[in-house]
Structures are given as C-alpha cells and as structure tokens.
VMD Tcl script that draws the C-alpha trace (Angstrom):
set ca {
  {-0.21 1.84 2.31}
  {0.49 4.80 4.78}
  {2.83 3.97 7.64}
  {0.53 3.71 10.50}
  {-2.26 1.43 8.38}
  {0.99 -0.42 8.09}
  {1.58 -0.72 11.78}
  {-1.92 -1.55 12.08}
  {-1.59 -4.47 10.00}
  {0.88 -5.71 11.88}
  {-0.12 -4.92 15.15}
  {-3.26 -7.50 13.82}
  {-1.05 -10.35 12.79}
  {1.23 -9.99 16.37}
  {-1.90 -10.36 18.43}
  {-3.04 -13.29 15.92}
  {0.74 -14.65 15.71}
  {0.74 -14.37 19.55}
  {-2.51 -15.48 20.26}
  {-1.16 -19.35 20.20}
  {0.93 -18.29 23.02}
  {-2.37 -16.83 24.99}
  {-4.02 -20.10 24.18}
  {-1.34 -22.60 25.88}
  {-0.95 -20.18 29.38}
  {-4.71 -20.57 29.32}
  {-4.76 -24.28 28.53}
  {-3.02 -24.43 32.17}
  {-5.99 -23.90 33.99}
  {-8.93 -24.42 32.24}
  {-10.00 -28.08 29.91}
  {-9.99 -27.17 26.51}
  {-13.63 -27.38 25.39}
  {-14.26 -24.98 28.23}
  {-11.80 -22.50 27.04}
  {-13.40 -22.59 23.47}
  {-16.88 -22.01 25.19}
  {-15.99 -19.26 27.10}
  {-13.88 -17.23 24.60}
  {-17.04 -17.32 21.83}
  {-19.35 -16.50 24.97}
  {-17.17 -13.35 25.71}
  {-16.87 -12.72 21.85}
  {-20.37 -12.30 21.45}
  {-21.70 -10.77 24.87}
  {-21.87 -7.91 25.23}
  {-21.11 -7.45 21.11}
  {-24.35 -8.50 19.98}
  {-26.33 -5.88 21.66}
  {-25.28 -2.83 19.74}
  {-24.10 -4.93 16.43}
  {-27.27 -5.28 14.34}
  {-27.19 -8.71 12.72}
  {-25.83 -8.92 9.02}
  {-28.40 -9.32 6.67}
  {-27.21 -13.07 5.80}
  {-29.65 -15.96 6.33}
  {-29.45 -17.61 10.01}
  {-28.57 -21.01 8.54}
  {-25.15 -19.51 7.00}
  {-24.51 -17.72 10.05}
  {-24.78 -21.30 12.37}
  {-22.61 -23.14 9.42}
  {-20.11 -20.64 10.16}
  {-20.19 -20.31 13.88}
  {-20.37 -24.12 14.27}
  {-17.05 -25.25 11.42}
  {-15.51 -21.84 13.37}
  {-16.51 -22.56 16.90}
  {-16.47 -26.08 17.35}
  {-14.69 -27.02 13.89}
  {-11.31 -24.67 14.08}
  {-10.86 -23.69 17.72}
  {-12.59 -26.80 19.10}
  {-10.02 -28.97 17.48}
  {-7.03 -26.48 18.31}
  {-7.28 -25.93 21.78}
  {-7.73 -29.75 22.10}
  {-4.79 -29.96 19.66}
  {-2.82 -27.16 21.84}
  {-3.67 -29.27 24.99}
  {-0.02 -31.32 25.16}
  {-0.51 -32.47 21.71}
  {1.44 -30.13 19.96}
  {3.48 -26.63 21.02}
  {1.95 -23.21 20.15}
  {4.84 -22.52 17.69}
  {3.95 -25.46 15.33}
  {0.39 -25.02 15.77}
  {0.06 -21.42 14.65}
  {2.63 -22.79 11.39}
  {0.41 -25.85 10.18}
  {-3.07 -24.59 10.99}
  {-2.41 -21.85 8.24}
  {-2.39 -25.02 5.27}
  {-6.10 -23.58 5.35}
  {-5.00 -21.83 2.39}
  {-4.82 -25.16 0.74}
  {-7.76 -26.26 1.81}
  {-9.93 -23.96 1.28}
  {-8.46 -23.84 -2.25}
  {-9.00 -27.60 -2.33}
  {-12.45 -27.55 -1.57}
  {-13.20 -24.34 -3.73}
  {-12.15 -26.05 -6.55}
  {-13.99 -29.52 -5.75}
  {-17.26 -26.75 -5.53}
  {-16.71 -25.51 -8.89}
  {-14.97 -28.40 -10.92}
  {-11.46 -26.64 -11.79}
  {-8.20 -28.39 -11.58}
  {-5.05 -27.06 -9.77}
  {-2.90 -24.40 -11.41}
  {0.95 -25.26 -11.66}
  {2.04 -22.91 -9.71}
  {-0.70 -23.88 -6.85}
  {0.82 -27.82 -7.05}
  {4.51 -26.12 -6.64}
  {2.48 -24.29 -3.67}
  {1.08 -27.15 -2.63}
  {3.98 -29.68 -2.75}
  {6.47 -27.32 -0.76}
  {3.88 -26.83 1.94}
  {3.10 -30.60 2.21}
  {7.24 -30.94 2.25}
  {6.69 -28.66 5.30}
  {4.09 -30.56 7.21}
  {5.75 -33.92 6.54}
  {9.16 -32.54 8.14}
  {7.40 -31.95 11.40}
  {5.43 -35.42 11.28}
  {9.16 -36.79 10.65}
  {9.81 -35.14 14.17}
  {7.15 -36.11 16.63}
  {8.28 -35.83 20.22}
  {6.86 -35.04 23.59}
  {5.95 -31.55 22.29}
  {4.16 -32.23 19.16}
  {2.52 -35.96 18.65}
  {0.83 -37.12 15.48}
  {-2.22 -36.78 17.52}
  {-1.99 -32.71 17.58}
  {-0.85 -32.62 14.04}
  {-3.72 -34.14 12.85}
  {-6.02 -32.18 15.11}
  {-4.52 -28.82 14.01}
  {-5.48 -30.26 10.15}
  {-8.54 -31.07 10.78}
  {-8.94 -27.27 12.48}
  {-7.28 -26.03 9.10}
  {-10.06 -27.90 7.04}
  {-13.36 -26.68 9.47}
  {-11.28 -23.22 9.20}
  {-11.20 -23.02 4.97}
  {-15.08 -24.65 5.40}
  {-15.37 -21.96 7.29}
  {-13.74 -19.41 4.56}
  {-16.55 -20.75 2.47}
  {-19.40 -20.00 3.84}
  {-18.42 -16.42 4.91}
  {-17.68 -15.79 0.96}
  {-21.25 -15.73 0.21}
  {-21.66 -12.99 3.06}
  {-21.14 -10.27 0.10}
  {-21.10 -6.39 1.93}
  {-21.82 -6.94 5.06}
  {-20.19 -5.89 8.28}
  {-17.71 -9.07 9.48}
  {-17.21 -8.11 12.89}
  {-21.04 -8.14 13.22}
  {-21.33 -11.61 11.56}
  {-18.34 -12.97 13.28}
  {-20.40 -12.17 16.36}
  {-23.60 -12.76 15.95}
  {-22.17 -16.23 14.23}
  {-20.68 -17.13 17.50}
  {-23.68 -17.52 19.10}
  {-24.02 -20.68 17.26}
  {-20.37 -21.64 18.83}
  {-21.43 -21.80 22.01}
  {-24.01 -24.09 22.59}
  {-22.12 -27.02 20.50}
  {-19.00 -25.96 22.40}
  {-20.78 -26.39 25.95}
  {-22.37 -29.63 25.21}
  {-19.10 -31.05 23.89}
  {-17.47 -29.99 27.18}
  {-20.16 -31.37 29.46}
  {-20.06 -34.70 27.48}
  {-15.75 -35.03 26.95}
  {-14.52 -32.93 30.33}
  {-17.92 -33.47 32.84}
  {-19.44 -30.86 34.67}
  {-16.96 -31.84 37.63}
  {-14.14 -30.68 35.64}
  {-15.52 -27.90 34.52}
  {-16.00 -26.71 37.67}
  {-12.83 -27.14 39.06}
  {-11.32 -25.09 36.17}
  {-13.20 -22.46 37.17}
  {-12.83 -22.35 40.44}
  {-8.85 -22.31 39.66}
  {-8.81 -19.94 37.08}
  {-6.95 -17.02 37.62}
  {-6.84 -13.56 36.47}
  {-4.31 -14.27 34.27}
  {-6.69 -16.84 32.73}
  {-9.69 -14.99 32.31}
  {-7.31 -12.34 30.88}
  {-6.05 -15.12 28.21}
  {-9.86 -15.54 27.95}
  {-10.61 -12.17 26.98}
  {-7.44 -11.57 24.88}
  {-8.92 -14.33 22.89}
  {-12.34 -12.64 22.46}
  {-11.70 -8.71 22.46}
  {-8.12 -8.85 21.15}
  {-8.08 -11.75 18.48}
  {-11.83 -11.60 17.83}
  {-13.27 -8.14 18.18}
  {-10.04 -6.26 17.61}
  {-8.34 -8.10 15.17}
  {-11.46 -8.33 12.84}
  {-12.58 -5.29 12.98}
  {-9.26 -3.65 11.97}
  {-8.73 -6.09 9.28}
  {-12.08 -5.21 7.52}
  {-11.27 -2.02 8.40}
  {-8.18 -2.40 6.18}
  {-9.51 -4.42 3.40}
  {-12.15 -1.32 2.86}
  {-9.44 1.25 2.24}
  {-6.43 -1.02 0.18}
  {-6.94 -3.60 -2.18}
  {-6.77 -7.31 -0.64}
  {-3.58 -8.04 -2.34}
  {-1.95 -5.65 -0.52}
  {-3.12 -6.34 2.79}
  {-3.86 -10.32 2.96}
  {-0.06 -11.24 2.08}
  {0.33 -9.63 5.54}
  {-0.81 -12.54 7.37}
  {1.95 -14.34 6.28}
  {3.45 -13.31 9.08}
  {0.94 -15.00 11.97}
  {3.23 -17.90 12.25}
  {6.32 -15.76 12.24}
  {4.75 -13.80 14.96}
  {3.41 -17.25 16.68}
  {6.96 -18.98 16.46}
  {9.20 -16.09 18.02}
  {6.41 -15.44 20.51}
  {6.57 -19.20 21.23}
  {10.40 -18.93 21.62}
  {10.14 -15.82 23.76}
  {7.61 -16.70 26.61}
  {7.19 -20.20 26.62}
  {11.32 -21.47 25.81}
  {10.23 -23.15 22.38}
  {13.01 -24.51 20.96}
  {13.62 -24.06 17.44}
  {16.25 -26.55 15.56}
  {17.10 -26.27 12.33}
  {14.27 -29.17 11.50}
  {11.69 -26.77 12.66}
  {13.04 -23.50 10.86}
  {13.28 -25.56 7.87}
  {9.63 -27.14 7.99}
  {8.54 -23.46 8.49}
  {10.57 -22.44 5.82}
  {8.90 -24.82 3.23}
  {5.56 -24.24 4.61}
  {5.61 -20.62 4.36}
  {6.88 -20.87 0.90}
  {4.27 -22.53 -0.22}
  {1.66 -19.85 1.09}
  {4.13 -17.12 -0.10}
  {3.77 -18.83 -3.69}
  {0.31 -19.21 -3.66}
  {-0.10 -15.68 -3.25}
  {2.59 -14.01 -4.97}
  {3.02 -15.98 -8.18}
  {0.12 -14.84 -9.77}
  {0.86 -11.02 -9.35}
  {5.06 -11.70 -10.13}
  {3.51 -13.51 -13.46}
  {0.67 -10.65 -14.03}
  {3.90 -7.95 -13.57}
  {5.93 -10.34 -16.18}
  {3.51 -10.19 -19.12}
  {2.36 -6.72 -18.41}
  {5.95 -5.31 -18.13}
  {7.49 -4.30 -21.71}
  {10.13 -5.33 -23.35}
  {13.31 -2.93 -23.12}
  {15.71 -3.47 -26.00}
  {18.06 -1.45 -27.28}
  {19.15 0.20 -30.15}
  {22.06 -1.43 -32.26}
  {24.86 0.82 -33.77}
}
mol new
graphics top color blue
foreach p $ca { graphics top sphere $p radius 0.5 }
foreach p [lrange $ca 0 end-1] q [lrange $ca 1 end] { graphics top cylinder $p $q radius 0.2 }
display resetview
C-alpha cells in the first residue's frame, strides 16, 4: 500500500477512533435520541440528491438503516449518555466482529473454528474485566447497551453483504433515510417534544459541529474513502486497519475528555483487541505456515 493510501487509512480510523469523543461533547447539549436523528438527517440531506440509489431492493435498504440507525447508534448514544465513557465504548462496541460471526454462522449452520473460540474467549476475558469494574463512568447499564449496539451493528454487517457491487456511500445514504423516522418517533416518545426543544434551542455551534462531524466526517467521509480503499487493495490489507478505532477512541478519550486509563482498563483493551487481532490474522499467519517451504540443509 503506497504511503499516502496509508495515511488515508488512518486518517479514516482517527476520525472513527475519535468520533466517540465527538459523540460525548455533543451528548452535553442535546438528548440522545435527538442527536441520532439529526446526525442520519444531515447524513442523508443533501447526499441523496446527487447519489442515485443502489440498485438493492428498498426492504434491504430499511433493514439496514433501521439495525444501523436506531439499532447501533440509537443504543450508543443512549449508552454514551453517563452510562459508560467514550474510551470503553469505542473498545466493546467493536465485539461486532463476534457477532456478526456468531450470527453468520447460526445463518449457514457451521460451527466455530479453534482459532475463532481462542478469539472469542480472549475478547470475552476483555469485556468481563470491564464489567468487573463498573463505576460512575461506565455502569452495567452502558455495557450492555453498547452490546446490544454491537449485535444491531453485525445485523447490520449482514444485510449490507448481500449489497454485491454497488456504491456504499450511496446505500449508506439513501439507507439512512429509513433511520430517521424510527429515530424521531423514539425521541418524541422517550425525551418529549419539550425536551427536544430545549436542546435545540441550547445547542451550540460546537454542537451542531459535533453534529456534522458525525454525518460528513464519520459518515460521508469515512465511507467513502474506505470503499475507496477496498477497490484498489485487497480487504486483508486494509480491514486489519480498523483495529486501530479503539486505539484512536481511547487516547482521544484520554486527551480531551481526562479519561483515565488504569492498568484494569489497558489490560481489558489488551485482551479485547487480541481477540479481534486473532480473528483476523490467524488465518493468513496459518495460510503463510503451510504455504512457506521447508528450508533444510545439507549434511556433510
């Protein structure tokens, strides 16, 4: 991979990594649901008018926008809202990988690979460090909030597989129309239009910029230069790079918000990021293995 596709890769994961950082300085202002609405509005207006929509069938494109919309980011930013801090969150929502492994398999009948239980076990090590560790940062509440985003996330992951060929940025966006509406109604039921209002009205620029970071910058951006990616190197090259999101997410944490990190957190991380750095790694270290020959030497 050429240096600057490289920096472009990581310039993606540091606005995803970051992102969770974006999320809490907007949580200050503005009730969660809210938030969720207005970041999928913003992702798909003014997109949609010069995106032509993917050539996928509408009911696949609402399953998505609805487990994405409501499911994933509907769940965080409820999760993110004093349940549990940004650092943590952008670590345990990635156990998507498990999930959507989990239910990829339960689709297609196979059983686990041994290196996928190793994967699995360390990661589950990970997650039960930090439940070991509940505080007034991060409750059992969030934890199982940011889970239950993971799961609508790898749901998610499922129904965009059968979206073979066709431009993601476009379905990403015209998908999110079908975020919205669920997204709204949740918020008028849960946070009342009083609320609502008042979040508005206090909003500043700061928020509306977290608003938009999460809709031009994570969204728009950060898909479209992935795909971009994924068109010119193989996925194995590029997809282990998002093992960095929660690297990015923790230090940003750290950085602007005064996260702490003990050696409880660093070492839940540490297991937790194993596991996903098993899961995708093994299988090429054991295809390099078997494929590399035998170098013996000759005896006098």
């Amino acid at each position: 991979m050429p240096l600057r596709h490289l920096l472009l890769a990581l310039a993606v994961v540091a606005v995803w990594g970051s992102n969770f950082v974006v999320i809490k300085l907007g949580l200050a202002q503005l009730p969660p649901l809210l938030f969720a609405t207005l970041r999928f509005v913003f992702a798909v207006l003014p997109a949609v008018l010069f995106l032509r929509r993917p050539a996928v069938p509408w009911r696949e494109l609402a399953a998505y926008g609805v487990l994405i919309g409501a499911g994933q980011f509907g769940l965080l930013y409820l999760a993110m809202h004093g349940h549990i801090s940004p650092g943590l969150a952008s670590l345990v929502v990635q156990t998507q990988v498990f999930f959507t492994i989990g239910l990829s398999m339960r689709i297609s009948h196979e059983r686990l690979q041994s290196f996928q239980w190793a994967a699995l076990v360390l990661a589950v090590a990970g997650i039960a460090v930090i439940a070991a560790h509940t505080d007034a940062d991060t409750s059992v509440l969030g934890l199982v909030l940011v889970l239950l985003a993971a799961l609508s996330w790898a749901a998610g992951n499922l129904v965009a597989r059968r979206a073979v060929g066709v431009n993601m940025l476009a379905y990403v966006v015209w998908a999110s129309l079908f975020s919205v509406p669920p997204l709204l109604l949740l918020s008028l039921v849960f946070e009342g239009p009083a609320s609502m209002l008042h979040g508005l009205q206090q909003a500043s620029m700061a928020t509306w910029a977290a608003v938009l970071w999460q809709s031009v910058g994570n969204t728009l951006f950060g898909y479209a230069a992935w795909a971009w990616l994924l068109a010119r190197h193989p996925a194995a090259t590029v997809s282990p790079m998002a093992l960095l999101v929660p690297v990015f997410g923790m230090a940003a944490s750290a950085f602007w918000l005064g996260e702490s990190l003990p050696g409880w957190k660093l070492g839940a991380a540490a297991l937790v990021l194993a596991g996903l750095a098993t899961n995708v790694f093994w299988p090429r270290w054991r295809s390099l293995w078997r494929t590399t020959p035998a170098v013996t030497k000759d005896l006098p």
